[in-house]
C-alpha positions in Angstrom: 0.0 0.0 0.0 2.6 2.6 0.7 4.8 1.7 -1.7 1.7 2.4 -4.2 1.3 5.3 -3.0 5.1 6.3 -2.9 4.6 5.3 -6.9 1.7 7.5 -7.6 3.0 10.3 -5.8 6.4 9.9 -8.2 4.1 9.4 -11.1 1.8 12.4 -10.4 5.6 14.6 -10.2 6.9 13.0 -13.2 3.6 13.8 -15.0 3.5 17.2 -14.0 7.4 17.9 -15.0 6.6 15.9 -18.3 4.0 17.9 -18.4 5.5 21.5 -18.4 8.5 19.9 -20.5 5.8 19.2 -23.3 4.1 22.6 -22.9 7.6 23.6 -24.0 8.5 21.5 -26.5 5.3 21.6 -28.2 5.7 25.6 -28.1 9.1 25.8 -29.6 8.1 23.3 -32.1 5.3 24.8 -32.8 7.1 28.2 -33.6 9.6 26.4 -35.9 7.3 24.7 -38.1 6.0 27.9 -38.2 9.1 30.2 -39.1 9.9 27.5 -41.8 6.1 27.6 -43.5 6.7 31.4 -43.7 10.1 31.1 -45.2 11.8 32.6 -42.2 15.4 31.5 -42.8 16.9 30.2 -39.5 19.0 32.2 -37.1 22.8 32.1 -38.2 23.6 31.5 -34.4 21.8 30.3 -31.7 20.2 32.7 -29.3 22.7 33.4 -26.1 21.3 33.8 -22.9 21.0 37.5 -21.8 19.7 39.2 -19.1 15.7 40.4 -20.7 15.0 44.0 -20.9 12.1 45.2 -19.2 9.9 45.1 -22.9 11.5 41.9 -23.6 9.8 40.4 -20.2 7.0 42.1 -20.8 6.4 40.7 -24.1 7.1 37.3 -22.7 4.4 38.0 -20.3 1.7 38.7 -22.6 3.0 35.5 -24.5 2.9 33.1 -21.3 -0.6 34.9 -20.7 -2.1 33.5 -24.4 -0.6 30.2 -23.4 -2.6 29.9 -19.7 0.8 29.0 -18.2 -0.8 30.5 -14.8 -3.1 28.0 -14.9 -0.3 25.5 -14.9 1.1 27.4 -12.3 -1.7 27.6 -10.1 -2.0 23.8 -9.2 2.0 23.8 -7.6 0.9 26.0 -5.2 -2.3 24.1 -3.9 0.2 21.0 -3.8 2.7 22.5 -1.3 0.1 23.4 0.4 -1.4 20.1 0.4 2.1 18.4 1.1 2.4 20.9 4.0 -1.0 19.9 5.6 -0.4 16.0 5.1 2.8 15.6 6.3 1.3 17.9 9.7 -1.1 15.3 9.9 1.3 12.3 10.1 2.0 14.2 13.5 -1.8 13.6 15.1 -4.1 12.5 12.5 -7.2 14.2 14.9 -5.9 17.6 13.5 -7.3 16.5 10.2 -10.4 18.9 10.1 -8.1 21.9 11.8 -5.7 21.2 9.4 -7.6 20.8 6.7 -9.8 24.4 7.3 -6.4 26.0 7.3 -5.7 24.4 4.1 -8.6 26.1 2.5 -7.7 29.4 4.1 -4.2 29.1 3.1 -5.3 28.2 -0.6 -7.4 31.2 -0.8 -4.7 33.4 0.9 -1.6 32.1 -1.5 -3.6 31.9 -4.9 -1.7 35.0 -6.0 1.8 34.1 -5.2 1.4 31.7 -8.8 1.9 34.9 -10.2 5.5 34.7 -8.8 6.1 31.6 -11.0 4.9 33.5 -14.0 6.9 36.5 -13.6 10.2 34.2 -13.0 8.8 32.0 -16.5 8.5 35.4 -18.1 12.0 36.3 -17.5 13.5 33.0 -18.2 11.7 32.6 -21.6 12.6 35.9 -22.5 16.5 35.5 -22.2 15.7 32.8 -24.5 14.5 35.2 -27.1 15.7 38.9 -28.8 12.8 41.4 -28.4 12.2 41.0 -32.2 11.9 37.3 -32.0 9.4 37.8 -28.9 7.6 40.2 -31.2 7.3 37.6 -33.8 6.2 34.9 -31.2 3.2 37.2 -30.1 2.6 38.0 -33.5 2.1 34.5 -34.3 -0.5 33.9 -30.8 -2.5 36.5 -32.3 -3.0 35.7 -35.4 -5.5 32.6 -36.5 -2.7 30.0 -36.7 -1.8 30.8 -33.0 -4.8 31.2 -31.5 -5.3 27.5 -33.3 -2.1 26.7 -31.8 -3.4 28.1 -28.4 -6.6 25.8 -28.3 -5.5 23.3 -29.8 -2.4 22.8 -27.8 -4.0 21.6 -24.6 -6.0 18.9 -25.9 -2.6 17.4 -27.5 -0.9 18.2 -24.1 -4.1 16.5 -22.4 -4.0 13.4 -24.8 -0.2 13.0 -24.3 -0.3 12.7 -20.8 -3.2 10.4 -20.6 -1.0 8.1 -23.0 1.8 8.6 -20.9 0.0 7.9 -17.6 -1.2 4.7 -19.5 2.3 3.4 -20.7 4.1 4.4 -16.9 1.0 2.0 -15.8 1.9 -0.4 -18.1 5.6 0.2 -18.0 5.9 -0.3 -14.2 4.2 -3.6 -13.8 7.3 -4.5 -16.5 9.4 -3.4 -13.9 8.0 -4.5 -10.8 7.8 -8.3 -12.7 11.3 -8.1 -13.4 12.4 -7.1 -10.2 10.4 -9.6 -8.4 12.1 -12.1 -10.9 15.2 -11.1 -10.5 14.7 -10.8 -6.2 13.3 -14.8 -6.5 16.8 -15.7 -8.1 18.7 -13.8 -5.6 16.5 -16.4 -3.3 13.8 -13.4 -2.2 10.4 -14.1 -2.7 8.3 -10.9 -3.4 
């Protein structure tokens, strides 16, 4: 039973990593099959890290905003929250309903502080970018390609993590097989 637990817990981390590593991926890809259908010829060097101007995090802003990426945001905070609360409550389970009314105050009290995450995404995804290139990219989110991109984008993201929780299920019976086969030669029965 724990150990399950201890699984879904890693799974439910892995997915939401996954997750924001395919919001990226699908964005950058996205923006390169893009460039290339317009005939934008590629970048002669690759884009250095800088320090973002104040316009160049701004624009990254309004970008992250098309995307929703608060709404990605938003869940980390109810889960330290929620981690916080549970691991209290390993100390006297007959806190539960204290703790858990402080959980719902504190969720209502920290919603904002997702924001934090989006201002720090904003300046990280625009040292990744010149101010004309972020131009470009928010050109793109506004016109009817992005905003398809925008929609459409989430129900890919959605479908690709439901296949993914599906192959980890399937994937880590594999492994707990073989490790039970491997334990029973080592003269462990599992």
């Amino acid at each position: 039973m724990l150990v399950r637990l201890s699984m879904r817990r890693a799974a439910a981390r892995y997915a939401l990593a996954a997750a924001l590593a395919a919001i990226i991926a699908f964005g950058v890809a996205g923006l390169a099959r893009s460039a290339s259908a317009q005939g934008a010829a590629p970048s002669a060097t690759p884009n250095k890290l800088h320090e973002p101007s104040p316009a160049e995090i701004l624009l990254a802003k309004q970008i992250l905003d098309l995307k929703h990426v608060q709404d990605v945001f938003q869940p980390l905070v109810r889960g330290v929250i929620i981690k916080t609360r549970d691991s209290f409550m390993q100390t006297n389970f007959m806190w539960s309903k204290d703790l858990n009314d402080v959980a719902a105050d504190l969720e209502k009290q920290y919603a904002s502080r997702a924001n934090e995450l989006v201002d720090e995404a904003a300046r990280i995804y625009a040292s990744h970018f010149s101010e004309q290139e972020l131009k470009q990219i928010l050109t793109l989110y506004q016109s009817p390609l992005g905003e398809k991109i925008l929609n459409e984008e989430p129900k890919a993201l959605e479908e690709s993590m439901a296949a993914a929780g599906a192959w980890s299920d399937l994937f880590s019976h594999d492994v707990i097989e073989s490790m039970r086969a491997e334990m029973k030669k080592r003269g462990h029965d599992m």
